[in-house]
N, C-alpha and C positions, 0 to 999 in steps of 0.2 A: 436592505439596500438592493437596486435593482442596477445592474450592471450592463451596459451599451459598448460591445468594443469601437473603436474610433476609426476612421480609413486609413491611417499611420500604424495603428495595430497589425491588420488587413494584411498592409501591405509587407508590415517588417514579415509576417507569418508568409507572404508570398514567396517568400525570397528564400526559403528552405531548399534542400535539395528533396527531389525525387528519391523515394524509398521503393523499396520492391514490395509489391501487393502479399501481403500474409493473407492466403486462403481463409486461416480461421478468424479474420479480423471482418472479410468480405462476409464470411457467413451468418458472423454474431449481429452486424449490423443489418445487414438485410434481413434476417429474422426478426430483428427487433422494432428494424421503423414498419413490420408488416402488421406487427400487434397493436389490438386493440388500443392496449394502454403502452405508447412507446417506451421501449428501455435497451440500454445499452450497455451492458459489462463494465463497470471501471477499471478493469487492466488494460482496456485500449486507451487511458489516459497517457499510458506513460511512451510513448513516444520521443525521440530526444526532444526537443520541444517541450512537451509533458512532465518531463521530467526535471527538466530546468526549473518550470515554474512551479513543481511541486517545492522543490529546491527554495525557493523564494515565498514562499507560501511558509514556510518553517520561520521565517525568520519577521515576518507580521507581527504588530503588536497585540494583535487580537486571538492568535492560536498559541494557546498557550501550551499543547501538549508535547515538542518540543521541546521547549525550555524545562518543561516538570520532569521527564524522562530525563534527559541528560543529565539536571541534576541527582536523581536517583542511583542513574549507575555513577556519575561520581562518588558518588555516599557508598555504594554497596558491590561496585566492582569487584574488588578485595575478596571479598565474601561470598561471592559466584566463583572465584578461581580457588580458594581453599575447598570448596563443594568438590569442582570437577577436576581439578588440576591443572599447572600454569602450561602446561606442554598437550595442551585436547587440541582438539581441530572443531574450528569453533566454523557452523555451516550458518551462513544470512540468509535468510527467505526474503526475497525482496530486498536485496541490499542498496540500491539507489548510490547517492555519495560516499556511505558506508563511515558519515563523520563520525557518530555514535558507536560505531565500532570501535572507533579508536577507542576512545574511554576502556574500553572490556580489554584488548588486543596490548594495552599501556599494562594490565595487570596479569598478562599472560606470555611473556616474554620468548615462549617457550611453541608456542603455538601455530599449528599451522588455520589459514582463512580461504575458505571456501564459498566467496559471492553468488551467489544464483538471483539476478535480472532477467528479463525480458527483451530490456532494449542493450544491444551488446555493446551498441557505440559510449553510450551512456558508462556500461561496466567498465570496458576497459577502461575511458576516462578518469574513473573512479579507481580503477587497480594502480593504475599510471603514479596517481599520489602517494596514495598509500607504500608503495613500494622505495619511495623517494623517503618519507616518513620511518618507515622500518625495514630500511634495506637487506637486514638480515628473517624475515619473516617468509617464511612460505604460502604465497598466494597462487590458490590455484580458481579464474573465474569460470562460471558454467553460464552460461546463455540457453534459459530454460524458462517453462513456466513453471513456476512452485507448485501452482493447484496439483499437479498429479504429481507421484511419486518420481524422483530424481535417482539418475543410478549414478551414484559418487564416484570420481577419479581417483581420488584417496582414499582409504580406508585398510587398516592395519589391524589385524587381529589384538584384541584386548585397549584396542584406544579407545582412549573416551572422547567422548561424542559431544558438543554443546550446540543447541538449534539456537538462533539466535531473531526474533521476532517482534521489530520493534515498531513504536511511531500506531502502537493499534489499529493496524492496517487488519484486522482478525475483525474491527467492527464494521467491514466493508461487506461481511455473509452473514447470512441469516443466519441464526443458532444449527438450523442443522447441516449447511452446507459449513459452517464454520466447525463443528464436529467431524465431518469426512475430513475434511484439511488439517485439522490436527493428528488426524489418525493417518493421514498421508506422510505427515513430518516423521513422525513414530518410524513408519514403514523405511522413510528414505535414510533414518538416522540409526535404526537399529535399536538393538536388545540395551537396558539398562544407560539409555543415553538420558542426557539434563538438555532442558530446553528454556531461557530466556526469554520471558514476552513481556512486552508492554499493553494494557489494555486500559484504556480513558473509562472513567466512570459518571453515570448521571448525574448530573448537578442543576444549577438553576437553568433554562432553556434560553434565555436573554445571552450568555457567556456561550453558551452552544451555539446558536446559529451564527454569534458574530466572528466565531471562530471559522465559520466556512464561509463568510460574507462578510470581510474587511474591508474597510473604506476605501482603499486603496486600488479595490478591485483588482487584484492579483490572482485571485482564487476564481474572479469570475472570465477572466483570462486564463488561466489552468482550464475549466468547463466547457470554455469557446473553443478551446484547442482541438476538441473533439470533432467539432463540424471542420476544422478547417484540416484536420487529419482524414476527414472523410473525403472532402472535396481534393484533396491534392491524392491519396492513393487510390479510390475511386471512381476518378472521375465523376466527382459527383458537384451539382449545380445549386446546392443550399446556400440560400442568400442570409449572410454572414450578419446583417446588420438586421436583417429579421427577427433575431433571436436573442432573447436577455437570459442571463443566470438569474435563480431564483432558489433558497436556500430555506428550508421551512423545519420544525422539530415536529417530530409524529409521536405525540405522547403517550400511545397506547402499545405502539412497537419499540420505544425506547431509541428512538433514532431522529438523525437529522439526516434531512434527503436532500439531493442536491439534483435540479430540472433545468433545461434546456426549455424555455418559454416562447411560441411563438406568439408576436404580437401584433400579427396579422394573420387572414392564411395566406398559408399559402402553395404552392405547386414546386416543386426540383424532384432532379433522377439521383439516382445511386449505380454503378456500376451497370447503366440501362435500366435500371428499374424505375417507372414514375411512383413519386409520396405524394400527398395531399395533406394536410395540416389547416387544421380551424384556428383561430385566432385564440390566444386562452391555452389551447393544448401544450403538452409539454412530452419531452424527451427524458425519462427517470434514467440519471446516468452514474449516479453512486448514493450506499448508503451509509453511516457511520455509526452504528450501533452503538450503546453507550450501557456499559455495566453496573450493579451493584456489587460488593463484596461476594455475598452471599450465593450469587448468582456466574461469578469469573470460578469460584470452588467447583459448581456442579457441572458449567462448561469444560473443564477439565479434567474433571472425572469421567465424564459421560466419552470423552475421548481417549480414557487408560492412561491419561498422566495425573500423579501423585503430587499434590503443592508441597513443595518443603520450605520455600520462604514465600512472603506477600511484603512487600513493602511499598508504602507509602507517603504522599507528601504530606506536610503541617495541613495544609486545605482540604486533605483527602480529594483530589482531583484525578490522582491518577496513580493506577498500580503496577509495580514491578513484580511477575511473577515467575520464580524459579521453580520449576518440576523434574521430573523425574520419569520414567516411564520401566516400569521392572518389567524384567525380561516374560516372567508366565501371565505378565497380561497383554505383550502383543499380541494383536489380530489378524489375519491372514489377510 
């Protein structure tokens, strides 16, 4: 399905407030629409904005990796806290609403939580509940970007450690930039820590694409958000209604990619800079890599974590992987 946002879209997205320009947000983009084949970082998705409708995007009938993850750690919560112990300091890469934490944080009574975001308006948001939820819980959020190593406010000699990785936001890097970032978590989490991830696995490619292109066109408003994040901190002049979402499976990379479509060309600036754009061309703006079994083992090895559980659903759709990382195989 091809997605048209509406002038009523447009507009509610007009109505945002002014954010202060991130230097590294100006750079990625203008580097990107300079390139041949345009493409843009999906961590500048999350934006509060961004963020909302990834929010909403979760609760689609068509993304089902959501609902399979959640039920998982329902089922296996338990069994990550007897691993690592109910009193760790459980650190979120990427923690967004942190609703799935709950699950884990229900079976850790004991524990302090450590969110690391990007968008801080968004974290706190998310602390703000939580806090209401487990009044007696020590949260401490950091407002960072995960890709590079994070230097923790907590951390106590001899505590144990859990990296918490969910929602397989891991199938957004190629295999080897998804190796430096596991090797980063390692670095920020220390000697002998346990790390939680969720990683989606390949299946039929029909259930795939319509997982990033619901009828409802939510997801293709999550991808809009991106031009209309560029034009509001920017100042940039890309015409909003030029551009459709467009959601394809790459079966030879094992991914579903998600493009910025123009359907005409056309001409707008970026922070003074002019783009030019052919009808047809597109903006590569995330991608979702999708695993086999066989293949989440070696990605994790090849990054110095050890799997000690794998668990899965009845449809084999998606895995819950608990690791490990011993001390004499950190990396410097």
């Amino acid at each position: 399905m091809l997605f048209t946002p509406t002038r009523d879209d447009a507009a509610d997205l007009d109505l945002l407030p002014l954010q202060p320009v991130d230097p590294a947000f100006r750079a990625d983009v203008l580097r990107g629409l300079s390139q041949e084949e345009k493409a843009i970082p999906a961590r500048w998705f999350y934006d509060m904005r961004g963020s909302q409708l990834f929010e909403a995007i979760t609760q689609v009938p068509e993304y089902y990796p959501t609902r399979t993850e959640t039920a998982l750690l329902h089922a296996h919560a338990a069994a990550v806290a007897r691993r690592t112990g109910t009193d760790a300091t459980v650190v979120e890469f990427g923690s967004g609403s942190s609703i799935k934490t709950r699950i884990l944080l229900e079976a850790m009574p004991r524990a302090t939580y450590v969110p690391i975001d990007i968008c801080g308006e968004f974290l706190n948001e998310a602390c703000d509940g939580l806090r209401r939820l487990f009044p007696h819980l020590g949260i401490v959020p950091v407002e960072a970007n995960f890709m590079d190593p994070v230097r923790l406010p907590v951390r106590r000699k001899g505590q144990a450690m859990l990296g918490f990785f969910p929602g397989s936001t891991i199938g957004n890097m190629t295999a080897a930039a998804a190796v430096d970032l596991l090797r980063s978590m390692r670095e920020t989490l220390g000697a002998n820590a346990h790390l939680l991830i969720g990683i989606d696995r390949v299946k039929d490619s029909g259930r795939l694409v319509a997982a990033y292109d619901d009828a409802g066109g939510v997801t293709a408003l999550f991808n809009l958000n991106l031009l209309q994040r560029i034009n509001r901190e920017l100042h940039g002049t890309i015409p909003m209604g030029e551009f459709r979402h467009v959601a394809r499976w790459n079966e030879g990379a094992s991914r579903v990619e998600m493009h910025l479509e123009a359907r005409r060309a056309i001409q707008f600036e970026v922070a003074g800079q002019a783009f030019h754009m052919s009808g047809g061309e597109t903006i590569h703006t995330e991608n979702c890599h999708k695993y086999r079994p066989g293949e989440i083992r070696l990605l994790l090895a090849a990054s110095g974590w050890d799997v000690l559980e794998h668990w899965t659903d009845e449809q084999q759709d998606f895995s819950l992987v608990l690791a490990r990382a011993e001390a004499d195989r950190q990396t410097a």
